[in-house]
N, C-alpha and C positions, 0 to 999 in steps of 0.2 A: 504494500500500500504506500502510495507516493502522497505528499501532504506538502503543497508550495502555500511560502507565507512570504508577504513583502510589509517593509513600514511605510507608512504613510503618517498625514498628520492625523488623524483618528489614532492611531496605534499599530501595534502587530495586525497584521489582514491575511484571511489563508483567502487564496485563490483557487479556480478549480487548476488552471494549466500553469505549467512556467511560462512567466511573461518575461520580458527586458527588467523588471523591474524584481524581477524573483531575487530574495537575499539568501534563504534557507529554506531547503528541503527537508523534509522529515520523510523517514522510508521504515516501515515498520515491516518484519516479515517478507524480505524482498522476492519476489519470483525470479524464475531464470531470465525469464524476457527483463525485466526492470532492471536487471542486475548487468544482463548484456548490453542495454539500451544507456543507462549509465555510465558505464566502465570506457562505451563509444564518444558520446556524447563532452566527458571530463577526463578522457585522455588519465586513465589512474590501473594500477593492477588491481584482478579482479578480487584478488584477497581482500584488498581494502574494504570491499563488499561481503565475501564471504564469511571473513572471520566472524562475524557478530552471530553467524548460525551456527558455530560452534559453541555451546556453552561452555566449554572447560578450557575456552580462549584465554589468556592471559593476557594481564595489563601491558601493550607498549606503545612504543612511537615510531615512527618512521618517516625520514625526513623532514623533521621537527628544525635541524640546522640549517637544510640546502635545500627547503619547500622555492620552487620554481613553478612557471603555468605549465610547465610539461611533467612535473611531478611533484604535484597538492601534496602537504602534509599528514600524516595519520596520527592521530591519537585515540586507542582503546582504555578504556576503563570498565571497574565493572561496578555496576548498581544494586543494588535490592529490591525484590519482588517480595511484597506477602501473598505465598502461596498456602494450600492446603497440603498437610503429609498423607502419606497412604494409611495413617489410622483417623485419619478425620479432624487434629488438631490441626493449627495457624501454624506457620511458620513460614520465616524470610526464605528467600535463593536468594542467590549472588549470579546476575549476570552480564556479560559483557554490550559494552555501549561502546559504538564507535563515534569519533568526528572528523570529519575530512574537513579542510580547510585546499580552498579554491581558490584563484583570483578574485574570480566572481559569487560563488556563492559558496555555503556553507551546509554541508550534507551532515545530518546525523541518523545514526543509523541504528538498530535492534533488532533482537528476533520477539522478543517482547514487549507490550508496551509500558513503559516508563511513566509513574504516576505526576512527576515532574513536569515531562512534556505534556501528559495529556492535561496538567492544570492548563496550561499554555496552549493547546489547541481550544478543549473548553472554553475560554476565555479572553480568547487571543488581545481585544480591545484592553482589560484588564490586568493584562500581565506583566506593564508595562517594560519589556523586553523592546532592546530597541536594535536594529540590525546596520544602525547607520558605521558602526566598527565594529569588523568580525571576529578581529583578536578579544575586544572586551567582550563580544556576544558568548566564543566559546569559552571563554572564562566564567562569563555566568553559569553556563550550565554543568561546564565541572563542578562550580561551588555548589548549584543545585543535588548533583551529585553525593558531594560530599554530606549535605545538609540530609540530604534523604536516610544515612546510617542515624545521624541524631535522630532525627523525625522517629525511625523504626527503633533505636533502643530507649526513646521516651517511651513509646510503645509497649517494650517489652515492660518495662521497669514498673510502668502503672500493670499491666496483668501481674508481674509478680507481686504488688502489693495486695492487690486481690484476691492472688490465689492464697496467696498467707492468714487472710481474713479466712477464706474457708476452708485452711488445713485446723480449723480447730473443731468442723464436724466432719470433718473427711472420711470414709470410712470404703472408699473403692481406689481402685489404680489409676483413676484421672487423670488424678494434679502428676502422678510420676509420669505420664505419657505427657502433661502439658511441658514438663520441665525439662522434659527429654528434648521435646522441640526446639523450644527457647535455647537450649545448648546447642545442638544444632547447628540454628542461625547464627548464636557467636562466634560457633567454628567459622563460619563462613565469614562475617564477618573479619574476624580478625586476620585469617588469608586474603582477602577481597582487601581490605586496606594494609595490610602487607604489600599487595601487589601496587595501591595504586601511589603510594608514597615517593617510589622512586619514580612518577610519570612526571607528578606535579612539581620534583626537584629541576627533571631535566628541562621542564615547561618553563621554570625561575632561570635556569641557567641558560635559556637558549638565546644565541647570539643574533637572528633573524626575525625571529619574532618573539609578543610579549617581552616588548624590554622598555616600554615607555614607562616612566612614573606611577601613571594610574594601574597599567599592568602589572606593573610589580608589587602595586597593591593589592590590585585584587588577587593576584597569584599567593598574596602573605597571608589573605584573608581567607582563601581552598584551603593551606597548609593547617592553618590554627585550627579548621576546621574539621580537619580530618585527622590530627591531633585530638581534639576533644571527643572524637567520635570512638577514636583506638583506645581511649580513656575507660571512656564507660564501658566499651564492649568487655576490655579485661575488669575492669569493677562489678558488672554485673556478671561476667559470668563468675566469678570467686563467689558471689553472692548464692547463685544458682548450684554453687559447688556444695557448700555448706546445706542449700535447701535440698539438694537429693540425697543424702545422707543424713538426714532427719525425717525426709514425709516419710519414709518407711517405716520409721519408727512412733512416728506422729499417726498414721494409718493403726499401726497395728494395735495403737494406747488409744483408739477411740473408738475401734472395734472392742476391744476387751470392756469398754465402759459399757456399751452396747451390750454383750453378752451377760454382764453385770445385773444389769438392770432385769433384761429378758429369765434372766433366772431367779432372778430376786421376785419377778411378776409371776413365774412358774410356781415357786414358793407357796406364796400367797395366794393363791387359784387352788394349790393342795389341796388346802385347809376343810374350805368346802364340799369339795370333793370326796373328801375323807370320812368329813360328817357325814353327809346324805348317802353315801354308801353303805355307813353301817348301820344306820336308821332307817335304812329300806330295806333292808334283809327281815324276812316275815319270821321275828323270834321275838321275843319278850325282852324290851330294852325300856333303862331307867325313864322313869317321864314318858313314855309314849301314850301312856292313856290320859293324861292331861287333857284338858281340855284345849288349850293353848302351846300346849305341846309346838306344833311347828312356828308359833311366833316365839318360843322360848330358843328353838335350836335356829332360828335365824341371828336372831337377838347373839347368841351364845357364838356362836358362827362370825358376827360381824366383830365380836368384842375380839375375838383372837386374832383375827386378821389383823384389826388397828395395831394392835400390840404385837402382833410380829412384824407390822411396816416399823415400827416406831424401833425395835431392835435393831432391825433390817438397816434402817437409818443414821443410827447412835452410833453402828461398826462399819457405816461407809459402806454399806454393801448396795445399796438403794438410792 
């Protein structure tokens, strides 16, 4: 899927076709035709296209120092997706996001869609991205990039304060399958920004591009950023280290309350049972000719029960 957007004074505009005026294309999911009609069109090898359908693609750059109009720049990186795991919980991927940088315009590329960009198609008036500098534009969206790890371990960080809340009636293998996830996506995580660290150095260091002022800012402002993200990720997973080595034991101390209780209820259900069993055997038992007889073994029935909850209670067993 091809997505042309140009600025204007309104803002970011998608169009349906590339015009003269096209700044940025977005290609989600490329076909062969779009990928060969590309690769013809901007003069680039087709890797530069394919890689991003590889997901176990690795962060690099390629011709980042000696970008020329007969051979665009590459930069890959890889982002975060919240997906579903194969038992039914949330959890992040990490996958590879490319950007070509062009004379003229500005290609980014995925096999997936990126929640980032789709704010920015969604919105395109409101997103105020501006495409009139391509170096700053694809600086934005590294930082979007980077910003997207915060976004998803604020994420995680509020479900595990949650799940904590409800490890105190937990009593099935949930929360350890949610925790498994959330590990997971740190793994991922913290290789995903392993890999992209040294993109973003060689991006500060390049001699061709991003080297103006404002560029070097915003290149300082990705870095801090994906610093603070490799932060949290090793904080929370330590975090996550300590909670999977307790819900198991939190599981099995709430279960045992549970069983506690249910025998404690067993107990007390005896009682009567006990009574009116041997008060229905057709023999001559005390008090049965009573007149009042069954309100006296109700009576007599309920006074034991209270008094073995009240036991039951006094030793913690209830």
């Amino acid at each position: 899927m091809l997505q042309y957007f140009s600025t204007y004074s309104t803002g970011l505009v998608m169009t349906p076709k590339q015009t003269a005026q096209t700044d940025w294309i977005n290609i989600e999911r490329p076909t062969a035709s779009e990928i060969d009609t590309l690769v013809q069109k901007f003069n680039f090898p087709r890797d530069y296209l394919t890689a991003v359908l590889d997901d176990a693609e690795v962060s690099r750059t390629e011709q980042l120092n000696q970008a020329t109009p007969d051979q665009p720049a590459l930069i890959v990186m890889q982002f975060p997706k919240l997906t579903t795991s194969d038992l039914g919980y949330l959890e992040y991927q990490v996958f590879p996001f490319a950007l070509i940088l062009t004379p003229t315009v500005i290609l980014t590329i995925s096999n997936y869609p990126a929640s980032f960009i789709q704010d920015f198609v969604l919105a395109p008036a409101a997103s105020h991205l501006s495409l009139d500098n391509h170096e700053a534009f694809v600086l934005t969206i590294m930082w979007s990039i980077s910003h997207a790890y915060v976004t998803a371990l604020e994420a995680i960080n509020d479900q595990t304060a949650a799940l904590e809340r409800r490890l105190t009636r937990a009593t099935r293998n949930a929360e350890i399958f949610r925790i498994m996830a959330y590990q997971k996506s740190l793994i991922r995580f913290k290789a995903a920004l392993t890999q992209n660290a040294p993109i973003l150095k060689m991006v500060e260091n390049s001699a061709t591009l991003f080297n103006t002022p404002k560029h070097q800012a915003l290149t300082t402002d990705i870095i801090v950023e994906t610093k603070q993200a490799a932060d949290m990720a090793a904080t929370t997973n330590q975090i996550l280290q300590q909670y999977s080595q307790l819900v198991s034991a939190v599981i099995s101390n709430n279960l045992n309350d549970v069983m506690k209780v249910l025998t404690s209820l067993t107990i007390i259900l005896t009682i009567p049972t006990i009574i009116g069993g041997i008060y229905g055997m057709n023999v001559h038992l005390p008090g049965a000719s009573l007149v009042h007889a069954f309100s006296w073994l109700m009576l007599g029935t309920i006074i034991l029960c209270i008094l073995s909850i009240e036991y039951l209670k006094n030793h913690d067993y209830f």
